[in-house]
Structure formats: structure tokens, C-alpha cells
N, C-alpha and C positions, 0 to 999 in steps of 0.2 A: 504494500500500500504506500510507503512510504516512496519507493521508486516513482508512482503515477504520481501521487503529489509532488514531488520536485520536480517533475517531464514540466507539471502545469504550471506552476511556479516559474521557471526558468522562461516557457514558453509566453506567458505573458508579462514577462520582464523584458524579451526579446522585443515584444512589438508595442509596449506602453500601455498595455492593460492592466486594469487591476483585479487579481487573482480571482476566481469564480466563488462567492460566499456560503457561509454556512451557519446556517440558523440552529440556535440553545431554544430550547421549549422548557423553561424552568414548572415542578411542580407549582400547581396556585395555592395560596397560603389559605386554609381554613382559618376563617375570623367567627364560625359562628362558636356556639361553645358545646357543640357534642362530637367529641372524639371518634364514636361513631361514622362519621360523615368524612372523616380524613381519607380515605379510600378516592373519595371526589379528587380530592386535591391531584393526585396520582392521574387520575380518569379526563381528567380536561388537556391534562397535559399531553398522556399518549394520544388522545384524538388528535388534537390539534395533530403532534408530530410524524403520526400514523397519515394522516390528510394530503400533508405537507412532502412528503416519503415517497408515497403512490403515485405525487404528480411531479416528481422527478426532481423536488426540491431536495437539496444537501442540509440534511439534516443531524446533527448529535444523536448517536445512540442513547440510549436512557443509563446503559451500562456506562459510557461518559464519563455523563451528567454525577452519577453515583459516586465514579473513584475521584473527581474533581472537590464534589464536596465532602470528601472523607480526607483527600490531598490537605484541602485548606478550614477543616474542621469545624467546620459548616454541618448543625442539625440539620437531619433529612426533612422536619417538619415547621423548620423557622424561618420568621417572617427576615424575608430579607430587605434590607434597605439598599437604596439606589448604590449605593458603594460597594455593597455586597453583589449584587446583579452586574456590576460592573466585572469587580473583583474574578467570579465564576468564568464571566466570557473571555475573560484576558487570558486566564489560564486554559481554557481551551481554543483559542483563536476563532473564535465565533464572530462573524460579522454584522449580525442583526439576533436579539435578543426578543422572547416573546412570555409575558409573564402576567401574571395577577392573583386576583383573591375570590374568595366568595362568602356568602353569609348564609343563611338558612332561617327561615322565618317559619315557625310548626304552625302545623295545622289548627284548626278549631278544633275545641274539642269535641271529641265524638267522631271526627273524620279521621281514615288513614294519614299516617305519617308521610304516604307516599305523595299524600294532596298538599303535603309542606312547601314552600318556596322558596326556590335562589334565587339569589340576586348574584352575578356572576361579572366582574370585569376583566376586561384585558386590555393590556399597554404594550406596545411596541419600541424596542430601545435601536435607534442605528450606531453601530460600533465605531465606524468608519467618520462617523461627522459628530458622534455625542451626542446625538440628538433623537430627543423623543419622539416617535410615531405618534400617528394614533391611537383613538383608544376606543373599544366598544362595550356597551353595558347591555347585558340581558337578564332576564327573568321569567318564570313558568315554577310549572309545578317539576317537584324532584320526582314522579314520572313519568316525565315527559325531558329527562337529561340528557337522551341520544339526541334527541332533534337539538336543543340547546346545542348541545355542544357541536355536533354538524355546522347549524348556522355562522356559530365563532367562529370554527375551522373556516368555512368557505370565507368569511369576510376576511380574516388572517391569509390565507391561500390568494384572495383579489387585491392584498395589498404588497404582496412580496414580492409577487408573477401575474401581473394584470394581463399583460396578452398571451397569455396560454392559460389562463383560469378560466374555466366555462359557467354556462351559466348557472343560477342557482340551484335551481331545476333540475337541469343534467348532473350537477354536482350530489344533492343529494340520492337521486333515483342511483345512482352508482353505490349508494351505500344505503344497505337498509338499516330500518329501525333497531337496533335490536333490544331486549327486554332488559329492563333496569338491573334488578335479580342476577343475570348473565354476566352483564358489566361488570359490576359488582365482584362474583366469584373468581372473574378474569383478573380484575386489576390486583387482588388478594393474592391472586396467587405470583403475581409477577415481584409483590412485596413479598411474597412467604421466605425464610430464610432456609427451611431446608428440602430437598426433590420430592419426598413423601407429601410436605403439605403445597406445594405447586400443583403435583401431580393431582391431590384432592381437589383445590378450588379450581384447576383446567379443566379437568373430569365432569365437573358440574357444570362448568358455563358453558360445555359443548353441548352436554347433556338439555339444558335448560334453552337453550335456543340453535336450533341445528345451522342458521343461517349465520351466525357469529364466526370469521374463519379464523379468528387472530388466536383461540385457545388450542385449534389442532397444528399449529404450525409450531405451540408452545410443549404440546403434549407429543409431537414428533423431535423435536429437540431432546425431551429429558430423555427418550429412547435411544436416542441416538448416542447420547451420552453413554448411557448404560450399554450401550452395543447390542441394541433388540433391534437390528436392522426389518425382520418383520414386522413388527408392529410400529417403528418407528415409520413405515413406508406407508403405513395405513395411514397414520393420521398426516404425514406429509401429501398424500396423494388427497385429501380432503381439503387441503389450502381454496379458497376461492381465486379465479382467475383474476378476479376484479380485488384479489386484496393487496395489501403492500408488500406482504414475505412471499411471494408468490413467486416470482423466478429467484428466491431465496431455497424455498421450500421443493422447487423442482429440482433445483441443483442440490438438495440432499436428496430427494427421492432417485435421483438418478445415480449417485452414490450407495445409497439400502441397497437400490437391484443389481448395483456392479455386487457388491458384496455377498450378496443371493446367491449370485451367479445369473443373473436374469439380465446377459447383456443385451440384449434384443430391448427389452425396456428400460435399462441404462441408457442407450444409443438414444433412443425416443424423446426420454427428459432433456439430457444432454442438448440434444441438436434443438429441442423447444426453448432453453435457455440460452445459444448460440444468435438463436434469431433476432432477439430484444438484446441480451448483454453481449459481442462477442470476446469475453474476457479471456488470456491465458490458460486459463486453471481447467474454464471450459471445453475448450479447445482439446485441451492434453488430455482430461477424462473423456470425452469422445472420441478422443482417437485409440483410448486404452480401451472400450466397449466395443471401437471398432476391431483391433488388434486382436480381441480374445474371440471374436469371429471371424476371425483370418480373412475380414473384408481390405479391398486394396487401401480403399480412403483413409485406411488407419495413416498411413505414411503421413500425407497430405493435411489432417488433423495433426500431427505430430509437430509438421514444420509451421504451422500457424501459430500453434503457441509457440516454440522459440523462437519466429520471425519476433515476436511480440516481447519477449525478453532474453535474451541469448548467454544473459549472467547465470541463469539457473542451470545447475548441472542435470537435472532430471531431464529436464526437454530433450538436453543432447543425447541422455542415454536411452529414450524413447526413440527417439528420433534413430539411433544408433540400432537398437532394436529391431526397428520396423525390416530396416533395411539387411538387415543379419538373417532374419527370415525369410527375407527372398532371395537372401544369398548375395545381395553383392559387399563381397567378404571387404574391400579397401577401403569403399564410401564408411560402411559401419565403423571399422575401424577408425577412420577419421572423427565420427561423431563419439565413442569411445574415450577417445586422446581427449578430444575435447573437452566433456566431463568429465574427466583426471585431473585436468590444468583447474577444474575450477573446486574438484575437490577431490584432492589427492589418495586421500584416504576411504574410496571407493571401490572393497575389496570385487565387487562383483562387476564394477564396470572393467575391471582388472582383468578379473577371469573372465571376461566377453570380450575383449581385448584378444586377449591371446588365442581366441579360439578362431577369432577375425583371422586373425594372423598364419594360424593353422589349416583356416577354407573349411572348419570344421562347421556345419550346418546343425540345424536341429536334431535332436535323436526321434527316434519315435517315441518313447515314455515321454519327451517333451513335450510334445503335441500341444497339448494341453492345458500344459503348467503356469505358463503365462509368466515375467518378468516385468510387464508393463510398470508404472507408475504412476500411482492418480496424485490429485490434489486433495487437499482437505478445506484451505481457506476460499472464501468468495470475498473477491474485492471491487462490489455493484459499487459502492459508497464512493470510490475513488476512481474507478472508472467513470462514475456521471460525473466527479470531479475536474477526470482529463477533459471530459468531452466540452464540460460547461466553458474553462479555459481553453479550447480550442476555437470555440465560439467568440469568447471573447473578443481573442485574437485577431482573430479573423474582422472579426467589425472596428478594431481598432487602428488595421492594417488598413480596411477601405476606406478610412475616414484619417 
């Protein structure tokens, strides 16, 4: 990641632009007084940055957000003052800040608590000029806090990216309602501190509303962790098209079925996530789905990703690979050496090496075996990075 981001950096220093930005979505500060209701705080926040995500905007993970205020020893649930919101984006090079509070007004009584009312604001800070944005105030009943909060996102969404923010309309029809309840069990569980109680409050928000996809992208993750490539592939393969970890979630489901052994649906995710992201990592797992079905494209897939980073020893030795299988024994070898030079200590590109060397070809018990090498990281976040900074560029160059 850090490679893209210096490409961008560099690249629009070359041509007088300045760097493509990245928006901090601070939790909102509960001011009312039931502790209860701090889950909210959590809940405005992922929307808003979940909104902001999907439409291509560069955004702070929440993960962050989290080690930044544990960095500079900042309460997860304190009100932060202007110096402090300052303080947060400095330390992560955020260039526009999006933040507020809310309150809660209970019901009469006799009614549900759920017929209780926010009142919810947000403020806009720009990094780059010091200066504050706008600001928007709403209010409704707490259930009715997905439309709420939808509304904020799109008006935040039309002030960061006015010509690519669509209408309101199309904006929230892209996202359904989903059940207060649901929210709820999901933002809990993204707070929970340990996998057992994640996996509890994820389990429930899918449970409680099947159209919510942000809990099975979470409950494919703890799988994944734990290495239940089955069942982690279930709930990966339940991600919505229309949601934000969606060619997230397809670039692990395509990792589960490498793992399976289900390269044929490896291949499928793989090349679905090539078509929107074409990243490295992508790349080099489709070519290792293709490799283990002895299709030609594996090669071709191999040299895309090294075309794309040529420092990484793995590519060369994919790349070295491919070619070792079809036998041309001097090409491999070359891409071999290569990934030597870049890590010496590479006992197996060693012994491929030498086998190069020998015109020694696959055995038959190999057939099968596969040496390929996948990736594990996705780097969506820094790739929309490069691309936003290429943009830049580009407009700073014609003008």
C-alpha cells in the first residue's frame, strides 16, 4: 500500500496537484444521558463512512480511527473538542474531517422507547484550509434511524463529490431500510472485544434482517480468521452487490474456493474483482486459479501482476513457474534469478532454479501439487488512491 501511495504522491508533485484526499468519519458524541444509546454514536458514523466507501470516496478504516485514538489516548466515547478533531486528522493525514453529536428526547409515556427522538448534527472540518464546512441538523423518531442516517450520508456524500453524487432518490433506493434491532446487533458486535461475542451480535443482525449485507461480510471474516474456508465462503458469497465490502468480500470468497480446491470458482471471483479493481494481488490469484487448471492464461495473469510491481519476489516466481511448466527451461530460469536477487533466501525458488537448469520438467506425482502463490492482502483503498491522483494529475496537467 505504501508503494501506491508514494506512485501518487510523487505523481502529483510531478505535475502541481495536490494529493487525492481522505476523509476521518469521527464516532458522534452521545450528549443524551442513557449509555444505552452509545451504540448510535458508532452507527452514524459507519453509515456515513460505509456511504462515502461505496461511492468511491477515500475513506479511514474504523480500524484507523481506533489505533489513532489509542496512539494519542483519546477515550473511545469522549467528546472531542475542535483541537482534538484537529489533533486525530493530523495524525492520520486526513484531509477533510466529518463529525458531530446527538441527543435523544424519550418518549411519552406509555409509548415505545423506539417512538423516542434525535436530534442529530453534523459538521464538516477542511484540513487543507482550516476551515469549517457545513453543517446539517436532523431529527425523527429512533425508528426510523436508517432513513436518518441515509439522509446525512447523502447530504455529506453531495458535499465532498457533488458531480458524481446522485440523486437522493437513486441514492437511497441503492440502500435499503434496514431494521433498527439489526443495526443495532451489527454495530455491537463491531464494538465487541472478543470473536465469540462478534460472532453472537453478527449472527443476529443477519438473522434479524436478511437484507443487511454488512454483518455476513463480518461473519465471513471471523471464518476466515479461524480458517473455516467453508463456511467463511458462505457468508462471503452472501455480501450484496450493491454493498461497500463487496469486491472486498469477493476477493476472499475467491481465496475460500482457491483453498477448497474449487479453482473453477476461484477463477470466477477473481476475474469479477479484476473487472472493477484491476489490482496486483488480483491479478497473481487468478493467474494461480488459473495455473492449478493448467489453463494457458495462467502465464498472462502472472505477468500483469509483476508488470504492476516487479519488486515483489513472488510474481517472479509465479511468473517463473508458469513458464517451467510449459517447459521453457531458460525464460523460467531467468524469472527464478530474479526472485533470488530480490530474496535471496528463497530455498524453493533455488531448487526451481536448478531444475531450470537441469530441462528437468514436471514429474507426474506433480501434476497436481501446484507451487503457485496467492496473495492474502487487498489494496482497493490505495489503488482508488493511485487512480484519484492520476486524475488529478491529469486535470492539473491540462490546465
Amino acid at each position: 500500500m505504501l508503494r501506491l501511495l508514494l506512485l501518487a504522491f510523487l505523481l502529483c508533485a510531478s505535475l502541481g496537484a495536490a494529493p487525492a484526499g481522505t476523509v476521518l468519519v469521527l464516532p458522534f458524541f452521545n450528549q443524551s444521558r442513557s449509555a444505552n444509546l452509545d451504540w448510535i454514536s458508532e452507527s452514524l458514523s459507519q453509515t456515513v463512512r460505509e456511504a462515502l466507501a461505496a461511492r468511491g470516496i477515500l475513506v479511514l478504516e474504523r480500524e484507523e480511527r481506533v489505533e489513532a485514538y489509542r496512539r494519542l489516548s483519546i477515550r473511545p466515547k469522549a467528546a472531542l473538542t475542535h483541537a482534538s478533531v484537529i489533533k486525530v486528522a493530523e495524525a492520520l493525514d486526513a484531509t477533510d474531517v466529518v463529525y458531530g453529536q446527538f441527543d435523544f428526547s424519550p418518549a411519552p409515556d406509555g409509548a415505545p422507547a423506539e417512538r423516542g427522538t434525535l436530534h442529530i448534527a453534523v459538521a464538516t472540518l477542511d484540513m487543507t484550509r482550516m476551515r469549517k464546512g457545513p453543517e446539517w441538523v436532523e431529527s425523527g423518531a429512533l425508528e426510523d434511524l436508517a432513513s436518518l442516517e441515509s439522509h446525512l450520508a447523502w447530504q455529506v456524500l453531495r458535499f465532498l463529490a457533488p458531480e458524481t453524487t446522485p440523486s437522493e432518490e437513486e441514492f437511497l433506493r441503492e440502500r435499503p431500510q434496514v431494521r433498527l434491532d439489526a443495526m443495532e446487533s451489527y454495530i455491537r458486535g463491531l464494538l465487541a472485544a472478543s470473536p465469540e461475542q462478534k460472532h453472537r451480535y453478527f449472527t443476529q443482525a443477519a438473522r434479524l434482517d436478511e437484507r443487511f449485507s454488512q454483518p455476513n461480510f463480518e461473519l465471513g471474516r471471523l471464518y476466515w480468521a479461524s480458517k473455516d474456508y467453508r463456511l467463511a465462503a458462505e457468508w462471503f458469497a452472501k455480501v450484496s452487490a450493491a454493498g461497500p465490502r463487496y469486491l472486498e468480500a469477493s476477493f476472499l470468497l475467491g481465496l475460500c474456493r482457491y483453498h477448497l480446491g474449487d479453482y473453477a470458482g476461484a477463477q470466477r471471483a477473481f476475474e469479477l474483482v479484476a473487472a472493477s479493481v484491476p489490482l496486483n494481488e488480483v491479478f497473481n490469484n487468478l493467474g494461480a486459479a488459473e495455473s492449478r487448471r493448467n489453463l494457458p492464461a495462467a502465464l498472462e495473469s502472472f505477468r500483469k501482476a509483476l508488470e504492476g510491481d516487479p519488486a515483489d519476489p513472488d510474481y517472479h516466481f509465479n511468473v517463473g513457474y508458469a513458464l517451467w511448466k510449459r517447459g521453457q527451461f531458460d525464460a523460467a530460469a531467468a524469472s527464478f534469478r530474479a526472485a533470488l536477487d530480490r530474496n535471496p533466501e528463497d530455498a524453493q525458488a533455488t531448487l526451481m532454479l536448478g531444475r531450470c537448469l537441469q530441462k528437468a520438467g514436471p514429474r507426474l506425482a506433480e501434476a497436481s501439487s501446484g507451487l503457485e502463490r496467492v496473495k492474502l492482502n487487498y489494496e482497493e483503498g490505495a489503488w482508488r488512491q493511485l487512480k484519484a491522483a492520476l486524475a488529478a494529475g491529469k486535470s492539473a496537467a491540462e490546465h
